[in-house]
C-alpha positions as CSV (number, residue, x, y, z in Angstrom):
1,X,0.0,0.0,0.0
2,X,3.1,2.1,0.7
3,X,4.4,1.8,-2.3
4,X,0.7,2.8,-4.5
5,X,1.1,6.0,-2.1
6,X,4.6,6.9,-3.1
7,X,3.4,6.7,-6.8
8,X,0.4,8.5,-6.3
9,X,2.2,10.9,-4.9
10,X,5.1,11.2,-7.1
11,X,2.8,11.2,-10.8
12,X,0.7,14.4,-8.8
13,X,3.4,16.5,-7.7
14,X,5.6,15.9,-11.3
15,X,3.6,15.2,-14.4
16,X,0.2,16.1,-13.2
17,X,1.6,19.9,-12.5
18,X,3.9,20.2,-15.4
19,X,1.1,18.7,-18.0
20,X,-2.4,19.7,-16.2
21,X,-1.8,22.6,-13.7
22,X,0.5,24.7,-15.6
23,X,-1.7,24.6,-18.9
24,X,-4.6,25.8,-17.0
25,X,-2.9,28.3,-15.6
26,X,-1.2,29.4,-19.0
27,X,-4.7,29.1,-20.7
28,X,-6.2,31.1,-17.9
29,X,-3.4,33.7,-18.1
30,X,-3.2,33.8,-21.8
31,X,-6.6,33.4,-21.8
32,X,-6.5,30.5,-24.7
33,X,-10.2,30.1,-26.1
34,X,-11.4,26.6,-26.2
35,X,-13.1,26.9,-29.7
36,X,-14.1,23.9,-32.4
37,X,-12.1,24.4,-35.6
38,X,-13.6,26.4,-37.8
39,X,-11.5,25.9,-40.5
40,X,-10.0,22.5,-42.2
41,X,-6.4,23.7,-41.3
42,X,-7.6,23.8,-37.5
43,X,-9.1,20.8,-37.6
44,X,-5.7,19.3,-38.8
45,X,-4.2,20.6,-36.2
46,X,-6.9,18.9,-33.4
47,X,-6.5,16.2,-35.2
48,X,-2.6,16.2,-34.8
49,X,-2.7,17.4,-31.5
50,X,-5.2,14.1,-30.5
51,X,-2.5,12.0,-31.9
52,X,0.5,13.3,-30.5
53,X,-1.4,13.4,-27.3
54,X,-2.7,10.0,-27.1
55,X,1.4,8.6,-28.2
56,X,2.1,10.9,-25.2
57,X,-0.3,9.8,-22.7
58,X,0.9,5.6,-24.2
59,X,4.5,6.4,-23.4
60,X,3.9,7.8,-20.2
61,X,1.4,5.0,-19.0
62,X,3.5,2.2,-20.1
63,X,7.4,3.7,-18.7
64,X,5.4,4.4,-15.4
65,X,4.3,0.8,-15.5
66,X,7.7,-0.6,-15.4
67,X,8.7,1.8,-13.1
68,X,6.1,-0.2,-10.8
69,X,6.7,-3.7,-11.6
70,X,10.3,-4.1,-13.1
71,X,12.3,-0.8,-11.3
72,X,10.4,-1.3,-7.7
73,X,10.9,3.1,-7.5
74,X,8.6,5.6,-8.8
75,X,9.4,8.5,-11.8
76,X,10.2,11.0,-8.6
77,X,14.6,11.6,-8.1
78,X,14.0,11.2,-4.7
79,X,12.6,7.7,-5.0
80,X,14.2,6.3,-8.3
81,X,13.9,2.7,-9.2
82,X,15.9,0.4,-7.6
83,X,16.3,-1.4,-10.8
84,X,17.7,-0.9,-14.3
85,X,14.3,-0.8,-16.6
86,X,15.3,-1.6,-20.4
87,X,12.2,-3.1,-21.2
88,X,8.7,-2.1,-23.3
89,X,9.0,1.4,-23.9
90,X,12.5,1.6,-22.7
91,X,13.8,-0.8,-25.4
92,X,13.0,2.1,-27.8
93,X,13.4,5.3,-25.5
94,X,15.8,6.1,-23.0
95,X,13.6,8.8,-21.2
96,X,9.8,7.7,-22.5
97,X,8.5,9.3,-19.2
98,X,9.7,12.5,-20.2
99,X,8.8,12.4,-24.1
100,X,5.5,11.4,-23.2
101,X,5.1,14.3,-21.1
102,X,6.6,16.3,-24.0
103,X,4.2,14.8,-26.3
104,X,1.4,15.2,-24.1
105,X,2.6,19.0,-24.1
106,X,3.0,19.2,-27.9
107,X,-0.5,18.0,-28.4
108,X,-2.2,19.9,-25.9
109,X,-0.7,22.9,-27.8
110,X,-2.2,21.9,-31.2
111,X,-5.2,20.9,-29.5
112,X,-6.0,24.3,-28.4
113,X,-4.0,25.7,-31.1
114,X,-2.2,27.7,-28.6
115,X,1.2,29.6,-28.8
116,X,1.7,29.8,-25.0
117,X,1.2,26.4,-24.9
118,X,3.8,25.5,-27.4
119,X,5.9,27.6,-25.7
120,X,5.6,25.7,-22.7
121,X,6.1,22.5,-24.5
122,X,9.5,24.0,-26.0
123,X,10.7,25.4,-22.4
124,X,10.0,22.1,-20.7
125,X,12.0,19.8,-23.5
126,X,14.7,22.4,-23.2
127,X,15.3,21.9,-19.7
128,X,14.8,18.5,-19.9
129,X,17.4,18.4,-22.4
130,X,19.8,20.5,-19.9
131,X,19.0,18.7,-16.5
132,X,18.9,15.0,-17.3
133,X,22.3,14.9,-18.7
134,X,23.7,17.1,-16.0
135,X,22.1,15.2,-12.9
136,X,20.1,12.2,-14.0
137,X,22.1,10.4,-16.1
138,X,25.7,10.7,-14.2
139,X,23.4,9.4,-11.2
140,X,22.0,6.5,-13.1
141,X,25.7,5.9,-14.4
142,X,26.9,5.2,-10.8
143,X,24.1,3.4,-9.7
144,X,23.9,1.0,-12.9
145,X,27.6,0.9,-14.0
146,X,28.7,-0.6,-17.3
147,X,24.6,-1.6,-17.7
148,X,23.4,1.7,-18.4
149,X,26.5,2.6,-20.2
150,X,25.8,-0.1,-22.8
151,X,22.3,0.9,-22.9
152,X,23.1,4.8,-23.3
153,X,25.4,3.7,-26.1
154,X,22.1,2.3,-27.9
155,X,19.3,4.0,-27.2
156,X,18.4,7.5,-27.6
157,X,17.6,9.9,-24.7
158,X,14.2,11.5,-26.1
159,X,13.8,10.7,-29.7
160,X,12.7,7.2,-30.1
161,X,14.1,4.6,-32.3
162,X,11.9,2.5,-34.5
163,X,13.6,-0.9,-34.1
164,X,13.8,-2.1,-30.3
165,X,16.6,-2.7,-28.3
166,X,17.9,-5.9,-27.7
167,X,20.3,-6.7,-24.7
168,X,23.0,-8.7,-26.3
């Protein structure tokens, strides 16, 4: 039951703000209209944006599942798995949590076919870009050794590749 709780508590405080909180509070500030498309260009773009979303919301469901069963830890740093995950979404991704939540971001902003939004998406994948390389990965290189460098050396931190990782 602990363990449930320490998720629960983790997904809230980290992708529920960054991906639910702050967009209603940029659409609230911005004040970004929630309108149907009114022409066939902004209906691509819904259309696009439900896509993107829904690969978003995937990668984030499944990664978070493995964090449960396979890394016993949660997506928070101050409870990270206590095993190396290279499995399901992390045979293609080395980060799916975050891209998901980038997705999810990205489509939200062509959902509501919002600047602000985008903006957000773009400032979030920046820092992302900056902070995991700086703290998460050096951390992760300690804890897994020669396992996560291997895995590093074949699979891409955000940008997915099409053919899954094998272990050899």
């Amino acid at each position: 039951m602990f363990y449930l709780l320490r998720h629960a508590v983790s997904v809230v405080l980290l992708p529920v703000t960054v991906a639910i909180f702050v967009p209603l509070w940029i659409a609230r500030r911005y004040a970004v209209p929630v309108r149907w498309p009114a022409t066939p260009a902004a209906f691509l773009f819904v259309v696009a944006g439900v896509i993107v979303l829904a690969v978003g919301l995937w990668l984030f469901a499944a990664s978070l599942s493995y964090f449960f069963t396979e890394g016993k830890g949660t997506l928070a740093p101050w409870d990270p798995p206590r095993r190396l995950v290279v499995r399901g979404p992390y045979r293609h991704v080395r980060n799916p949590m975050i891209a998901g939540v980038i997705f999810i971001l990205a489509g939200e902003a062509l959902v509501l076919r919002s600047i602000p939004h985008g903006w957000w998406a773009a400032i979030f994948a920046g820092l992302n870009a900056i902070v995991i390389p700086l703290t998460e990965e050096p951390l992760l290189e300690l804890r897994f050794g020669d396992d996560y460098r291997e895995y590093c050396r074949n699979v891409r931190r955000f940008v997915p590749r099409l053919k899954p990782w094998e272990r050899s």
